[in-house]
LUMDO-818016 format. One record per residue: residue number from 0; x, y, z of N, C-alpha, C in turn. Coordinates in nm, 3 decimals. Example, Ala and Ser with C-alpha at 12.3 -4.5 7.8 and 13.67 -1.06 7.14 Angstrom:
<r num="0" n_px="1.319" n_py="-0.569" n_pz="0.780" ca_px="1.230" ca_py="-0.450" ca_pz="0.780" c_px="1.320" c_py="-0.330" c_pz="0.780"/>
<r num="1" n_px="1.285" n_py="-0.225" n_pz="0.708" ca_px="1.367" ca_py="-0.106" ca_pz="0.714" c_px="1.290" c_py="0.003" c_pz="0.787"/>
//
This chain:
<r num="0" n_px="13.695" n_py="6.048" n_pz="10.713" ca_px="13.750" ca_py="6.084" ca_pz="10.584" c_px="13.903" c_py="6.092" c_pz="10.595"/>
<r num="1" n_px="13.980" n_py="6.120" n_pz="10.704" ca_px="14.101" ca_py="6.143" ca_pz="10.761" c_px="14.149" c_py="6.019" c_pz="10.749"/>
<r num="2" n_px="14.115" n_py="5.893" n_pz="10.737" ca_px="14.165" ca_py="5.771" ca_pz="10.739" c_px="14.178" c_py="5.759" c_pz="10.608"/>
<r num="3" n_px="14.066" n_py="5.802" n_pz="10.515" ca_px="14.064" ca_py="5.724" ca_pz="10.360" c_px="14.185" c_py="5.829" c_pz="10.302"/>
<r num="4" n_px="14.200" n_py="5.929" n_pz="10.344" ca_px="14.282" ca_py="6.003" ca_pz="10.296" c_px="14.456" c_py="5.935" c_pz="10.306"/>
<r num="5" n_px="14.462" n_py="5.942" n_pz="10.422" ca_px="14.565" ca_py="5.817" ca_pz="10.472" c_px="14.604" c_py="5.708" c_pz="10.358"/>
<r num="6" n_px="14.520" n_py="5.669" n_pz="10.283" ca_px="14.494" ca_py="5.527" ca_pz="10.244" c_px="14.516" c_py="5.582" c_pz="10.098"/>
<r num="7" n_px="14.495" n_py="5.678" n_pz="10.085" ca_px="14.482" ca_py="5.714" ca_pz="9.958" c_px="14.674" c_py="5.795" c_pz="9.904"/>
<r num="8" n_px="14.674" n_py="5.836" n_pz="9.998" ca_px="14.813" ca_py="5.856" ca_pz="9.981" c_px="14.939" c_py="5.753" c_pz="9.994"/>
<r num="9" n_px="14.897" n_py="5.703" n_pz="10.073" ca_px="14.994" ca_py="5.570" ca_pz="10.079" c_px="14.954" c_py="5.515" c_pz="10.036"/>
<r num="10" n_px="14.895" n_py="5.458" n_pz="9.875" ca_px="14.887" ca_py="5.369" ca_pz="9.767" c_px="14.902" c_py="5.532" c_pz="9.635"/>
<r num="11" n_px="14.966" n_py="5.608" n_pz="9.676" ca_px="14.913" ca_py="5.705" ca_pz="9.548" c_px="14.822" c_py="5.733" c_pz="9.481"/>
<r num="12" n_px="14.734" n_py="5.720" n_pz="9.579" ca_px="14.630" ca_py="5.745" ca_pz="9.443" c_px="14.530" c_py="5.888" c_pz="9.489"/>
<r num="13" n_px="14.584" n_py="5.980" n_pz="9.607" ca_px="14.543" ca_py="6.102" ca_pz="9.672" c_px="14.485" c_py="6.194" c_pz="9.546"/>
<r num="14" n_px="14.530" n_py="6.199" n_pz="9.456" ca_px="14.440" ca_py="6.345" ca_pz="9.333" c_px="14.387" c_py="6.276" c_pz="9.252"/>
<r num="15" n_px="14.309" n_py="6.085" n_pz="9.240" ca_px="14.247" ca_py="6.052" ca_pz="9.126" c_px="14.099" c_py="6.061" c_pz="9.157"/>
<r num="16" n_px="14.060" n_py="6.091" n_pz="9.256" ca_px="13.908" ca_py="6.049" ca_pz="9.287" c_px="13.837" c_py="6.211" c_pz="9.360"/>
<r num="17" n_px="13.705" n_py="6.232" n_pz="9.286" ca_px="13.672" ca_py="6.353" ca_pz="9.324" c_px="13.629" c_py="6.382" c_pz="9.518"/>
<r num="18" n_px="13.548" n_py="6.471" n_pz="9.542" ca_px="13.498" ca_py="6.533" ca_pz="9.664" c_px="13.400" c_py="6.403" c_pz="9.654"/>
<r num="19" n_px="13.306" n_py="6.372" n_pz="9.561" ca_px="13.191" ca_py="6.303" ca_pz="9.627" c_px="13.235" c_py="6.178" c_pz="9.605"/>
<r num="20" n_px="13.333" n_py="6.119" n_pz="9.559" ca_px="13.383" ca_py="5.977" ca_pz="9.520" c_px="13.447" c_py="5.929" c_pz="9.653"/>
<r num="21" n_px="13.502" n_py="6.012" n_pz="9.690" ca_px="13.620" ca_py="6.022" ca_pz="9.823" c_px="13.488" c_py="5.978" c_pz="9.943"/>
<r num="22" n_px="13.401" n_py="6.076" n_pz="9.953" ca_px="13.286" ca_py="6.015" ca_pz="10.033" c_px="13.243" c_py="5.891" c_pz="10.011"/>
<r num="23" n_px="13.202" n_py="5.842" n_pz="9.910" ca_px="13.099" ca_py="5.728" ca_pz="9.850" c_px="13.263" c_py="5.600" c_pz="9.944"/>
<r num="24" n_px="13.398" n_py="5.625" n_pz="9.849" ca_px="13.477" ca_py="5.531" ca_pz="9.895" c_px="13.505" c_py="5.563" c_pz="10.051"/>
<r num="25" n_px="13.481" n_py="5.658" n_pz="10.119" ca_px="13.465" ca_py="5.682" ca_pz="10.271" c_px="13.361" c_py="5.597" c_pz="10.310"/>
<r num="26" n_px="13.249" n_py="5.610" n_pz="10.306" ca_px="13.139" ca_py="5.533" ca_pz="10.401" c_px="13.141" c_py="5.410" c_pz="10.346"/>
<r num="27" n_px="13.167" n_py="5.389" n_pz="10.255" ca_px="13.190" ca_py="5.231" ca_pz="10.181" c_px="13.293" c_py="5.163" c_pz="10.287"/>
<r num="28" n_px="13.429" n_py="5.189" n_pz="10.295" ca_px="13.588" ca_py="5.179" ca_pz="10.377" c_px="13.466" c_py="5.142" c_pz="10.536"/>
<r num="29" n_px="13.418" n_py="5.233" n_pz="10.593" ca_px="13.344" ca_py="5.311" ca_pz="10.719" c_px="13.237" c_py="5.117" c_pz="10.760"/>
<r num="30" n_px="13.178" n_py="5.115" n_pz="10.642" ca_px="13.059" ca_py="5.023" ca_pz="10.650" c_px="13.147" c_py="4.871" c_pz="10.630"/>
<r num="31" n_px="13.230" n_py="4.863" n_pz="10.575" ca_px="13.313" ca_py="4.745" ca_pz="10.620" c_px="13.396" c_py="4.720" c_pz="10.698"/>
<r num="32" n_px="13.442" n_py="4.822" n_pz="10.781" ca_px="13.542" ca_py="4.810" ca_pz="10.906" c_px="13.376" c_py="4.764" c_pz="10.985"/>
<r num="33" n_px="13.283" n_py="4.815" n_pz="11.014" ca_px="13.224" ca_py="4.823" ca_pz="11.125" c_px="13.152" c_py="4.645" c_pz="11.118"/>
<r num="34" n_px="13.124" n_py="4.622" n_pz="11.028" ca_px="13.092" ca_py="4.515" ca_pz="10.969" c_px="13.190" c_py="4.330" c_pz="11.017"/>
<r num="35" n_px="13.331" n_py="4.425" n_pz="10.988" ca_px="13.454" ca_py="4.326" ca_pz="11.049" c_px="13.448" c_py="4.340" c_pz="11.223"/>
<r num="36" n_px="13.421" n_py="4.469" n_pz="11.290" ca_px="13.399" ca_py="4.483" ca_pz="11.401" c_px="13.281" c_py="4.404" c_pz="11.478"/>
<r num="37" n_px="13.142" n_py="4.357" n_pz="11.389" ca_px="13.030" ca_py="4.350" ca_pz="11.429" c_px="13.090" c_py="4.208" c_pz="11.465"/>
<r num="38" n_px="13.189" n_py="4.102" n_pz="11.422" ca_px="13.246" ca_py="3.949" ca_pz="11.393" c_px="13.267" c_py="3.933" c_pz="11.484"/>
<r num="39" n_px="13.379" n_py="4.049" n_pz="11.566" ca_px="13.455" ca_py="3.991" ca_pz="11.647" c_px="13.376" c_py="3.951" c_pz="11.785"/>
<r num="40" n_px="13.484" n_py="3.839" n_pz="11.889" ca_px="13.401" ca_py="3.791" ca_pz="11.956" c_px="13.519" c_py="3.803" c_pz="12.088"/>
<r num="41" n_px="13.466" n_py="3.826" n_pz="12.179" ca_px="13.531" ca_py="3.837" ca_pz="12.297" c_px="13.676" c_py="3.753" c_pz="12.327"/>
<r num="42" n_px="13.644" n_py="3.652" n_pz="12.341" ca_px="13.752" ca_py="3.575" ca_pz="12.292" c_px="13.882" c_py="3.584" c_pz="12.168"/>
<r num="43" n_px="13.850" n_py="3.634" n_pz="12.077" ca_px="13.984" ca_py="3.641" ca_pz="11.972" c_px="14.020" c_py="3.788" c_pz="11.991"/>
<r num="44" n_px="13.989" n_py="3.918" n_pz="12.099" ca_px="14.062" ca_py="4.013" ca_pz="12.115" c_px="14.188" c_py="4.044" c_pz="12.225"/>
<r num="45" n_px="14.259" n_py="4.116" n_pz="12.198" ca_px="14.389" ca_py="4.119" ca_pz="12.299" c_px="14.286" c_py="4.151" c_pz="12.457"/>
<r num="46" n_px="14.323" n_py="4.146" n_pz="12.554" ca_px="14.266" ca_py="4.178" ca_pz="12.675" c_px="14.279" c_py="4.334" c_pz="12.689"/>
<r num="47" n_px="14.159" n_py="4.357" n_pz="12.757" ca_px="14.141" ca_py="4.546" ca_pz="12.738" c_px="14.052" c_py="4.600" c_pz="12.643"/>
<r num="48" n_px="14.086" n_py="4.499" n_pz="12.531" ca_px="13.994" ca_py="4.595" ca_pz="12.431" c_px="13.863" c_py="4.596" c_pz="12.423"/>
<r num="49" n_px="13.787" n_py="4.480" n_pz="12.450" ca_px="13.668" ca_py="4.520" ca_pz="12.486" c_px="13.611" c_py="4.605" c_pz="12.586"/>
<r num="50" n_px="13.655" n_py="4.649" n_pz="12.667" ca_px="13.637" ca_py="4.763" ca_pz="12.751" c_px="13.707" c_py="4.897" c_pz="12.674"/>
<r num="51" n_px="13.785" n_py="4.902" n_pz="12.626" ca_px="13.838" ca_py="5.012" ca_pz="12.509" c_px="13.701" c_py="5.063" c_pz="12.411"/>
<r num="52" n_px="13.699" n_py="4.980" n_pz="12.352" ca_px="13.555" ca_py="5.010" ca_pz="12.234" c_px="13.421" c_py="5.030" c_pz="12.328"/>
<r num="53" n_px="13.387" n_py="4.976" n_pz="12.420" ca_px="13.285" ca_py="5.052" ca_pz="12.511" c_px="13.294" c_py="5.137" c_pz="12.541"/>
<r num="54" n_px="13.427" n_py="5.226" n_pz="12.627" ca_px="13.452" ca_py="5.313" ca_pz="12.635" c_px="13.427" c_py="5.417" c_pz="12.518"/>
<r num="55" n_px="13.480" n_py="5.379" n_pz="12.399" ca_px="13.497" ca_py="5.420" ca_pz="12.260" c_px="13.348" c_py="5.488" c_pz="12.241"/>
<r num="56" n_px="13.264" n_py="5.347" n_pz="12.234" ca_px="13.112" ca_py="5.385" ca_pz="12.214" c_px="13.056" c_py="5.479" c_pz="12.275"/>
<r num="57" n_px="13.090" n_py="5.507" n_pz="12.384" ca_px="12.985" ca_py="5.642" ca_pz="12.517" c_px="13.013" c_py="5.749" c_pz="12.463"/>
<r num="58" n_px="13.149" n_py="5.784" n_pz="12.382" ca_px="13.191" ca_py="5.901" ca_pz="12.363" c_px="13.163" c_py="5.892" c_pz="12.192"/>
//
């Protein structure tokens, strides 16, 4: 939620959308990053990062 908030202030738009809207556009934001994540392929990342996001994952 700390990210959409982010996002929401830096386009102004932080006091237009309620408590449960902010969620709905949270896991919405949440389910398309992971989605762009599911694409990527070993090859088109900087070196490291796939061991980064594994790491990422255990914890």
């Amino acid at each position: 939620m700390e990210s959409l908030e982010r996002i929401l202030v830096h386009g102004c738009k932080d006091g237009q959308y309620s408590v449960e809207q902010r969620r709905q556009l949270a896991a919405d934001k949440n389910k398309h990053y992971v989605s762009l994540l599911a694409g990527l392929a070993p090859e088109r990342v900087y070196p490291g990062i796939v061991e980064l996001l594994g790491q990422l994952e255990e914890h």
